[in-house]
TORVOSE-143031 format. One line per field, with one value per residue (C-alpha): residue number from 1; residue in three letters; y, x, z. Coordinates in pm, 1 decimal, padded with zeros to 6 digits. Last residue first. Layout:
% residues N
palum = [NUM | ...]
gugu = [ala | ...]
north = [Y | ...]
east = [X | ...]
up = [Z | ...]
This chain:
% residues 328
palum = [328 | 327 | 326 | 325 | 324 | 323 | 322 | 321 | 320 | 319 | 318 | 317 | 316 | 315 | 314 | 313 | 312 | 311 | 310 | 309 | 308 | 307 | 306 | 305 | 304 | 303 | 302 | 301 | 300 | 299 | 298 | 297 | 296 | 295 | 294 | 293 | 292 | 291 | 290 | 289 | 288 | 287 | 286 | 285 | 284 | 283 | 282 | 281 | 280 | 279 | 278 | 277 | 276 | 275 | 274 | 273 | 272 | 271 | 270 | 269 | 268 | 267 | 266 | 265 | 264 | 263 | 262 | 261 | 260 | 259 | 258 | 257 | 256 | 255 | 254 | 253 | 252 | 251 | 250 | 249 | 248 | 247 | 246 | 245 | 244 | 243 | 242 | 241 | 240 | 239 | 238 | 237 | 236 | 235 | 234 | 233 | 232 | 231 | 230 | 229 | 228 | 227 | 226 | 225 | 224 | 223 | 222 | 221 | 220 | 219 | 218 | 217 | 216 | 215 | 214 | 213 | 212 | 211 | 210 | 209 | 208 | 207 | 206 | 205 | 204 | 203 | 202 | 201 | 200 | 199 | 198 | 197 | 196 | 195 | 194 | 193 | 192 | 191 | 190 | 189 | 188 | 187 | 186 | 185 | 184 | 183 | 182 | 181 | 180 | 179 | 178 | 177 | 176 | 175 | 174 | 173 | 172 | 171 | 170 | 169 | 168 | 167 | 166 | 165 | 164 | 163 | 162 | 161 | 160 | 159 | 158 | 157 | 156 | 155 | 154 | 153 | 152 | 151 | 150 | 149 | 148 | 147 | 146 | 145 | 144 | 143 | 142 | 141 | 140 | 139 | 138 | 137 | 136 | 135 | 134 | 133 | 132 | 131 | 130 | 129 | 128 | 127 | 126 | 125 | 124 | 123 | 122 | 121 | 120 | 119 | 118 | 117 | 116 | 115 | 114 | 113 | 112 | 111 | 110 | 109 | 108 | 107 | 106 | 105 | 104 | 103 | 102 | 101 | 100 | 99 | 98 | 97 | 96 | 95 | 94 | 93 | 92 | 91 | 90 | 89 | 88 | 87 | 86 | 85 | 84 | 83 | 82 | 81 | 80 | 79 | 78 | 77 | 76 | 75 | 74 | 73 | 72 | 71 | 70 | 69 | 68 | 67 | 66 | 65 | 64 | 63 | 62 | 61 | 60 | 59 | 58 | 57 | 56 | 55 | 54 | 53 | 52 | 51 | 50 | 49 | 48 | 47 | 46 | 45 | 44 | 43 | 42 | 41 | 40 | 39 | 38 | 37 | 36 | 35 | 34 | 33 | 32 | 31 | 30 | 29 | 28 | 27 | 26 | 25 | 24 | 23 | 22 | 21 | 20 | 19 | 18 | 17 | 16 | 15 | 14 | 13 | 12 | 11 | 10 | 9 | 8 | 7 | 6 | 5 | 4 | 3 | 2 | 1]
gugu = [unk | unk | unk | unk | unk | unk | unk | unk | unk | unk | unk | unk | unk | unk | unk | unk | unk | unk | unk | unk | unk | unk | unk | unk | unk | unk | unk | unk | unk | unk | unk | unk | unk | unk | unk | unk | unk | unk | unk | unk | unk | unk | unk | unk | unk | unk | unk | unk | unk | unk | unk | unk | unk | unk | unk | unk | unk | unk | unk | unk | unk | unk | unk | unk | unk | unk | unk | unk | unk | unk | unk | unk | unk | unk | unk | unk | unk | unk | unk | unk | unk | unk | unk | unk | unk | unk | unk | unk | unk | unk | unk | unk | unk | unk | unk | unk | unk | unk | unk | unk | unk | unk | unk | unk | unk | unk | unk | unk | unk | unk | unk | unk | unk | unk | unk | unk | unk | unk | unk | unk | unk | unk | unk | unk | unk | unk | unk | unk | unk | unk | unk | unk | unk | unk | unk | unk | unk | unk | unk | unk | unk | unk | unk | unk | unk | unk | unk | unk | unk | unk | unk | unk | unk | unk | unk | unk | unk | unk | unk | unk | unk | unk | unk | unk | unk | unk | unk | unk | unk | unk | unk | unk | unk | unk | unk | unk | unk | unk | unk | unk | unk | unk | unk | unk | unk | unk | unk | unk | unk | unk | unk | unk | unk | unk | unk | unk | unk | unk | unk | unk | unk | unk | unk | unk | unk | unk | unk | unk | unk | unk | unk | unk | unk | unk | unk | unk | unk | unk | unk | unk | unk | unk | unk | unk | unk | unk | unk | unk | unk | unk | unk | unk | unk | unk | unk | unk | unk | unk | unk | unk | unk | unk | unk | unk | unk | unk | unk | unk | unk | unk | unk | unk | unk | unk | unk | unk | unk | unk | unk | unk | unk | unk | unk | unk | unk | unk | unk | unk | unk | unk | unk | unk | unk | unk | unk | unk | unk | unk | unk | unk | unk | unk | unk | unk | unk | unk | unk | unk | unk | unk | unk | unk | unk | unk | unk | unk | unk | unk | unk | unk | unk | unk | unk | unk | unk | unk | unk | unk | unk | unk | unk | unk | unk | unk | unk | unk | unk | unk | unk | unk | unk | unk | unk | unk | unk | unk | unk | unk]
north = [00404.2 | 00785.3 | 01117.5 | 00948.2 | 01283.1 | 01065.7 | 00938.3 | 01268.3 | 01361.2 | 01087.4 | 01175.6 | 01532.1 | 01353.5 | 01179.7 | 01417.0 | 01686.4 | 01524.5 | 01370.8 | 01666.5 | 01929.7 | 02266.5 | 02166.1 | 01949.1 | 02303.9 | 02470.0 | 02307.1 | 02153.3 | 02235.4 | 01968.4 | 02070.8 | 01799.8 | 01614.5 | 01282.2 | 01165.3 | 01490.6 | 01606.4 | 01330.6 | 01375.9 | 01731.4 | 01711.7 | 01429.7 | 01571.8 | 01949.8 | 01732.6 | 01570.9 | 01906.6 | 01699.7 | 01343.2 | 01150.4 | 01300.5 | 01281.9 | 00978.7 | 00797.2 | 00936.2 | 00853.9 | 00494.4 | 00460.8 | 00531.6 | 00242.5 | 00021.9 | 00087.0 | 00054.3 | -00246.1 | -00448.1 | -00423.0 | -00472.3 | -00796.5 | -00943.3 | -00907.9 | -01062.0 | -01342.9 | -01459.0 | -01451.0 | -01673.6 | -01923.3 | -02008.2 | -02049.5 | -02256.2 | -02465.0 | -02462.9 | -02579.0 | -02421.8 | -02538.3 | -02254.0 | -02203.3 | -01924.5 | -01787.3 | -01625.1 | -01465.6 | -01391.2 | -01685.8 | -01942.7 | -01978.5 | -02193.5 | -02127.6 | -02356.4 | -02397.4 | -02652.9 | -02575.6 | -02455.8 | -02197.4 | -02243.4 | -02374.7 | -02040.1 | -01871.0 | -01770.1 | -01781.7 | -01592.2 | -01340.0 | -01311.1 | -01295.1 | -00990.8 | -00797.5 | -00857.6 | -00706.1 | -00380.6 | -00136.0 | -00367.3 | -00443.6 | -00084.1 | 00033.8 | -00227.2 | -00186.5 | 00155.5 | 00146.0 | 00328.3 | 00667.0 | 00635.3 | 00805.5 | 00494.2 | 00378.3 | 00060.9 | -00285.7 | -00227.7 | -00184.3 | -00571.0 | -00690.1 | -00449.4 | -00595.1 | -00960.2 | -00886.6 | -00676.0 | -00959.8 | -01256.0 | -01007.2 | -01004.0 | -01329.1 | -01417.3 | -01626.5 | -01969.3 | -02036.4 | -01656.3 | -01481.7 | -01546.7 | -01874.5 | -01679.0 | -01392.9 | -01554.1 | -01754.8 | -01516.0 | -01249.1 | -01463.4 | -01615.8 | -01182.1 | -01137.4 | -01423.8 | -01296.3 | -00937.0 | -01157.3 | -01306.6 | -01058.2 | -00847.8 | -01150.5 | -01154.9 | -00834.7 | -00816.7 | -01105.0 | -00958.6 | -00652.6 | -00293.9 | -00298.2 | -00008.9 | 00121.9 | -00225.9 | -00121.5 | -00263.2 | -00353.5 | -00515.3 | -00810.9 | -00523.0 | -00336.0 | -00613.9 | -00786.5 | -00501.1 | -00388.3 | -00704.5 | -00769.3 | -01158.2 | -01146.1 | -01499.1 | -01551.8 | -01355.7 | -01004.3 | -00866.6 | -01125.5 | -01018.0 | -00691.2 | -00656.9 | -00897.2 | -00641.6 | -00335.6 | -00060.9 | 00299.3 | 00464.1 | 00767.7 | 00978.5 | 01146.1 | 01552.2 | 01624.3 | 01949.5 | 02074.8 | 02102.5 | 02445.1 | 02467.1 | 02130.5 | 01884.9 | 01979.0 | 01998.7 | 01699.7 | 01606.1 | 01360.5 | 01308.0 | 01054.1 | 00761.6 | 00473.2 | 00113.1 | -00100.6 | -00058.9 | -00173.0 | -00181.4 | 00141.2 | 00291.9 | 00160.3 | 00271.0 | 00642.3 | 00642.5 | 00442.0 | 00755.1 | 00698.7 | 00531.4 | 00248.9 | -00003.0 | -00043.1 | -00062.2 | -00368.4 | -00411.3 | -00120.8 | -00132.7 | 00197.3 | 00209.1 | 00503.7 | 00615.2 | 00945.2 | 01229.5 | 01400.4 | 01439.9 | 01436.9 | 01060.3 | 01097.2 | 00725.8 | 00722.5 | 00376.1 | 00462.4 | 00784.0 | 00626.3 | 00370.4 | 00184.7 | 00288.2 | 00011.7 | 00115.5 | -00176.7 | -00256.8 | 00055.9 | 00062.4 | 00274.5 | 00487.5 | 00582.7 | 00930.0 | 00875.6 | 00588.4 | 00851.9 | 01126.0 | 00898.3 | 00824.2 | 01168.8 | 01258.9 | 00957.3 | 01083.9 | 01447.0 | 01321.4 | 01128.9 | 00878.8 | 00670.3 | 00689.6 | 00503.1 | 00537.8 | 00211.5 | -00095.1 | -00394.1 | -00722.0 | -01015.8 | -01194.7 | -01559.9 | -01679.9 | -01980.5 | -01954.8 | -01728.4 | -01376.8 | -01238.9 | -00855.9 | -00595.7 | -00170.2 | 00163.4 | 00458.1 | 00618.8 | 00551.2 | 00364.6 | 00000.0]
east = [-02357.3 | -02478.3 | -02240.5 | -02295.1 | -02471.2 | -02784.7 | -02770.6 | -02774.8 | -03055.2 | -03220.6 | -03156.5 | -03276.0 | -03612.8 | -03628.5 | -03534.0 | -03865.4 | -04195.1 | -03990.8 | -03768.6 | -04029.2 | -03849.7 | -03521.4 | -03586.4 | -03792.7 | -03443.8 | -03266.6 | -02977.4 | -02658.6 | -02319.9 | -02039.7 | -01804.3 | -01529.0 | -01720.6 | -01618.3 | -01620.0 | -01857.7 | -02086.2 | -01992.5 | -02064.2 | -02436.6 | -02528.0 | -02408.0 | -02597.1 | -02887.5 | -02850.5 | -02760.3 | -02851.7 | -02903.7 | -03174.4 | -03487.2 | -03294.4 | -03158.8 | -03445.4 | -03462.2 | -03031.7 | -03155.8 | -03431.0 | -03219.4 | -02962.3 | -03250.4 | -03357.3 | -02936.8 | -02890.8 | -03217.7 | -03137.3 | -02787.6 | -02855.2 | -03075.2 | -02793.4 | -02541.4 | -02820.9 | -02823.9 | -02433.3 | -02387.0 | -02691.9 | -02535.4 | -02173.5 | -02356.5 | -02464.1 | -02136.6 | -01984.0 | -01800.5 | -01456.7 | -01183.0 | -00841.8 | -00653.5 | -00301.8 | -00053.8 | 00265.8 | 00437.1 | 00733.9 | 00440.3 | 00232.8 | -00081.7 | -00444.9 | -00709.8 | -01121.3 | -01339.6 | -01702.0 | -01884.0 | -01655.6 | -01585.2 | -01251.5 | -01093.8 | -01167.0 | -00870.5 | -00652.0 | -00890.1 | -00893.8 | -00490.4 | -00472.2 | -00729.3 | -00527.5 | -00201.9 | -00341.1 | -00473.1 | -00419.2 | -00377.3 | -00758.2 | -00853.6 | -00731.7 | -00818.0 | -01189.9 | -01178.7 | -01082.8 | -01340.6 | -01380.1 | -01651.4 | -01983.7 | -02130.4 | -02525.3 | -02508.0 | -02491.0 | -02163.0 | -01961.5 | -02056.5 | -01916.9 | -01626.5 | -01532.2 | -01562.7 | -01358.9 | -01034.7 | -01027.3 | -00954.4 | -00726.8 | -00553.7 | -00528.5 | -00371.8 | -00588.3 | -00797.3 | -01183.3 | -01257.7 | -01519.2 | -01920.3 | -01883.2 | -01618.0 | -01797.2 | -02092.8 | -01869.1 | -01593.0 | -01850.8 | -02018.4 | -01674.1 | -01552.4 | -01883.4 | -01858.5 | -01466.7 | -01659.6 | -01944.5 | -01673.5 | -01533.4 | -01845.7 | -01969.3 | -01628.0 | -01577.1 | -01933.4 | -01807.8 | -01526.2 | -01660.9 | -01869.5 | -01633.3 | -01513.4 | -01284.3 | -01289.7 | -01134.9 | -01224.0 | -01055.6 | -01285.6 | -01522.1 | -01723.9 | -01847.0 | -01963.9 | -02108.8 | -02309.9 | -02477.5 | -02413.6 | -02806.2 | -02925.7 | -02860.1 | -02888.7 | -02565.7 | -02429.3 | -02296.5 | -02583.7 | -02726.3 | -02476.0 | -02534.0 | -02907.0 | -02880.6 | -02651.3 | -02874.5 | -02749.2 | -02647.2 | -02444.6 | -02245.7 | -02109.6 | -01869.7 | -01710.6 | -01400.6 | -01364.7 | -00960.8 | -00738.7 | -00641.5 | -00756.0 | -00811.5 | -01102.0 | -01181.8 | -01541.0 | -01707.1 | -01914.3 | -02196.4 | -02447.9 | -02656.7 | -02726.4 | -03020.0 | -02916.4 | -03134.2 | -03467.3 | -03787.1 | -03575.6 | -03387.3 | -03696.5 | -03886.6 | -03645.4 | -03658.5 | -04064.6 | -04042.0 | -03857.1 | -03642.9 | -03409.0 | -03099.7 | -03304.5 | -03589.9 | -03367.3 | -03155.6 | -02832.7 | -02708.4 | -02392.4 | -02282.4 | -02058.3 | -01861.2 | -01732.0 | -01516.8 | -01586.7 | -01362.7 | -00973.4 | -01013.8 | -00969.0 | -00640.2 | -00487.3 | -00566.8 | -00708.6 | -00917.6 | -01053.6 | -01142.0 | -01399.0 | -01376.6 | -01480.6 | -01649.8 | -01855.4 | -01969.7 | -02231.2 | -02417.2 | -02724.2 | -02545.3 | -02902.7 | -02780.1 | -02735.4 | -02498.1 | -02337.9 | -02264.7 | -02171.6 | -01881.9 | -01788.1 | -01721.9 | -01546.4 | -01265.7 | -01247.2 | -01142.5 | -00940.2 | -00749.8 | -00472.9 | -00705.0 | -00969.7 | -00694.4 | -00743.8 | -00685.8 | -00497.5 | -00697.0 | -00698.9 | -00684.1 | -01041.0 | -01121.6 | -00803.7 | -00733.3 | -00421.6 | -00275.3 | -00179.9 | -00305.7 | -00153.5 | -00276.6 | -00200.8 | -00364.2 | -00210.7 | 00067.8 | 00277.7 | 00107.6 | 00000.0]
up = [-01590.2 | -01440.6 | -01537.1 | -01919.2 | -02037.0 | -02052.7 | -01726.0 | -01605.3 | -01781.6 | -01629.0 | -01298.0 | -01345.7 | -01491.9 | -01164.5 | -00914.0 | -01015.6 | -00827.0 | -00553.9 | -00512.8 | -00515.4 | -00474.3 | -00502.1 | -00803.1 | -00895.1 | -00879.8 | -01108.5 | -00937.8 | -01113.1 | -01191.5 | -01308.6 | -01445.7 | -01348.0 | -01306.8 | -00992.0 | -00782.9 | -00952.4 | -00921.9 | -00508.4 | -00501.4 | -00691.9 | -00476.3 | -00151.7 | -00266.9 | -00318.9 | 00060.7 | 00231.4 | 00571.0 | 00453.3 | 00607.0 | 00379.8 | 00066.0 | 00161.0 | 00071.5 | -00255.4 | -00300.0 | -00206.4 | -00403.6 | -00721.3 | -00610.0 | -00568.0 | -00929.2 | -01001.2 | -00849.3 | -00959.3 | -01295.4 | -01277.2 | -01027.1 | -01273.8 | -01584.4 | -01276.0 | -01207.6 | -01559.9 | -01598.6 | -01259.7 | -01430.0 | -01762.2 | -01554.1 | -01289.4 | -01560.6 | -01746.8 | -01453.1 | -01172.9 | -01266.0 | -01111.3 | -01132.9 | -01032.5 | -01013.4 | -00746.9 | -00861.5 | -01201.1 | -01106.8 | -01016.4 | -00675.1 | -00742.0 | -00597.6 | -00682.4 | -00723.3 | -00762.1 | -00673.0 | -00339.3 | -00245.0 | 00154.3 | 00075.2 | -00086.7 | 00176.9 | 00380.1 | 00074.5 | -00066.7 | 00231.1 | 00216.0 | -00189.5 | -00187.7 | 00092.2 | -00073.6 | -00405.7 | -00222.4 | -00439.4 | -00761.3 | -00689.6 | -00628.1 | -00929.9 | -01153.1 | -01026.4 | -01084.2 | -01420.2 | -01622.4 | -01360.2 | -01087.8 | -01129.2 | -01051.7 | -01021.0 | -00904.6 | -01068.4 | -01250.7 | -00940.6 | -00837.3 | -01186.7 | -01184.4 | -00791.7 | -00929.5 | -01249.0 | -01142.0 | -00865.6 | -01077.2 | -01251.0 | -00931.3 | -00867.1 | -01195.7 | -01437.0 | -01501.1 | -01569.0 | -01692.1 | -01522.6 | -01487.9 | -01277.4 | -01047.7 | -00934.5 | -00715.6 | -00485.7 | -00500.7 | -00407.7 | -00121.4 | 00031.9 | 00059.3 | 00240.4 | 00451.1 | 00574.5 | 00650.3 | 00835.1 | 01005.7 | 01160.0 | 01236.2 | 01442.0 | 01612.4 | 01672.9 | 01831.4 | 02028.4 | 02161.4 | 02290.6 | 02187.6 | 01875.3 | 01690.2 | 01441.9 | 01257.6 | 00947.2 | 00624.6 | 00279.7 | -00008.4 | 00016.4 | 00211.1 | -00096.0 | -00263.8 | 00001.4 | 00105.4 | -00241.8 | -00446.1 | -00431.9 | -00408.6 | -00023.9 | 00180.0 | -00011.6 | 00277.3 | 00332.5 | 00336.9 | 00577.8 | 00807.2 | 00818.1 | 00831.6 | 01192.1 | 01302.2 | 01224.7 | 00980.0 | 01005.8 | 00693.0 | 00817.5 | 00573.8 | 00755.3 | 00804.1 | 01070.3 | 01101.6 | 01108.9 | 01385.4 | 01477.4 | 01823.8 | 01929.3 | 01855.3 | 01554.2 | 01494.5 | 01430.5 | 01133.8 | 01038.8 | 00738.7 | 00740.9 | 00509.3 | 00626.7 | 00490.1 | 00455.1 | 00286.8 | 00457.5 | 00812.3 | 00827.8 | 00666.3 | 00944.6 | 01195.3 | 01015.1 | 01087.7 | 01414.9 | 01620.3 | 01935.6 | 01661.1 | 01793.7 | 02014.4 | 01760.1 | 01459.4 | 01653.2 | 01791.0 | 01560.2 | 01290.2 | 01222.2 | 00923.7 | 00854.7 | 00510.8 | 00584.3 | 00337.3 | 00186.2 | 00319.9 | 00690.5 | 00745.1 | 00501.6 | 00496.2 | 00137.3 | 00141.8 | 00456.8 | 00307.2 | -00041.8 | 00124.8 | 00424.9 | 00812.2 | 01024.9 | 01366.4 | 01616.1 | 01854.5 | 01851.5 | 02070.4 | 02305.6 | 02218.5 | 01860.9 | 01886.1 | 02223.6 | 01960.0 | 01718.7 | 01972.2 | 02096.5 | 01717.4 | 01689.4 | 01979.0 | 01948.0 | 01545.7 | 01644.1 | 01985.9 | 01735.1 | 01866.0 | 02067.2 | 01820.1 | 01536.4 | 01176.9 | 01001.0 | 00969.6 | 00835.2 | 01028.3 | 00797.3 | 00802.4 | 00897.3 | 01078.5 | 01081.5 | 00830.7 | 01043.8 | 01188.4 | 00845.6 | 00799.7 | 00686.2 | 00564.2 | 00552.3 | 00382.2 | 00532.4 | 00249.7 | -00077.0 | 00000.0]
């Protein structure tokens, strides 16, 4: 990984997921303040916080927007309202918006992107028990356990972070090529979850973040390589670490059925998502507008009726966007 950015290590072939380095609370009075007001918010119903995302490769928490996880006990336990806890719940996740004030004089505001879910939510996402790619595709990739109530939350978080990486290996390899390097194998499981969301992301992302973290990837399929329920095989050879893999041509016929399904799906879901969060996300449209911008490289204006009557107005500026290619 590139200096100062986040780093692993597997302490053994047991273990289920490699720890990832990360930003440290106990070396940030910034961070250590805001998670503390995240779990007041929540009731102390949080049982563990994740970060991942663009801030944790860069090693820059304050660069952007930090992508925080809030895992709850339960909806009930973590909203005094029933309204969001039944949005929580119909449609997981909720977004919010979070920032902290720096915590000496000086030090600059700390801004998140806080995406609450329950427990239970979690690791189903990041099980087969989960047609959609949206949490087990994000979560196959490097995360930092920031916080843990106790050892068993770590635990369940653990190994619902090693199931996740299991799930998209087990549902990537019968639509990619039988044999290859590692990372390639990667390059094509982390573009086939991207491509069932709505991305703003440059062509290559997947490459990108698959040579990033290349001794991650190899680690956790190491780890999981025998919980795939077809043939599969890792070999060492002068290039590095290569692939094999005989799903079948049913499963093959099936895998590429369920990715065109899981496109079509994605990105409807994906468009509910940015509604709901709409009415979770403080400055939501001005979020949207930043982060396609950000990705894109190109101005983007909300019209003032979408500002006026978001739920009348959003989806024509949505599909306008689409249009000019700022959507695939």
């Amino acid at each position: 990984p590139p200096k100062n950015s986040s780093s692993w290590s597997c302490d053994g072939a047991a273990m289920n997921y490699p720890r990832v380095n990360g930003p440290d609370p106990a070396a940030d009075p910034t961070l250590a303040a805001l998670l503390e007001k995240l779990r007041a918010q929540r009731n102390d119903a949080v049982c563990a916080m994740l970060v991942y995302g663009s801030c944790l490769r860069s090693g820059d928490i304050y660069d952007g927007l930090l992508d925080l996880y809030v895992i709850l006990d339960s909806y009930r336990a973590g909203y005094d309202r029933r309204l969001p806890a039944l949005a929580n719940w119909l449609l997981p996740p909720n977004v919010y918006y979070a920032e902290q004030a720096g915590a000496t004089g000086g030090a600059p505001t700390l801004r998140a992107k806080v995406t609450v879910i329950s427990l239970a939510d979690f690791q189903r996402g990041c099980s087969t028990a989960w047609f959609e790619s949206y949490i087990w595709g994000r979560f196959a990739q490097p995360t930092h356990i920031l916080y843990a109530r106790n050892d068993a939350a770590r635990a369940a978080v653990e190994e619902a972070l090693g199931q996740a990486v299991a799930t998209l290996l087990g549902r990537a390899l019968p639509a990619l090529p039988a044999g290859g390097t590692l990372e390639a194998l990667w390059e094509g499981a982390l573009a086939l979850s991207y491509a069932t969301e709505l991305r703003t992301e440059r062509g290559g992302r997947a490459q990108e973040l698959a040579a990033y973290a290349r001794e991650f990837y190899a680690e956790v399929t190491r780890a999981r390589a025998g919980a795939l329920a077809f043939p599969f095989d890792l070999q060492e050879d002068g290039h590095g670490t290569r692939y094999s893999a005989a799903p079948g041509s049913a499963r093959r016929a099936a895998a590429r059925l369920a990715w065109g399904l899981r496109r079509v799906q994605g990105k409807l879901l994906s468009v509910a998502r940015l509604v709901k969060a709409l009415f979770t996300f403080a400055g939501g449209l001005d979020y949207i507008a930043w982060k396609l911008e950000r990705h894109s490289g190109e101005k983007i204006e909300i019209p003032e009726r979408v500002r006026a009557a978001p739920l009348i107005h959003l989806w024509g500026f949505f599909w306008g966007l689409y249009r000019r290619g700022i959507f695939k």
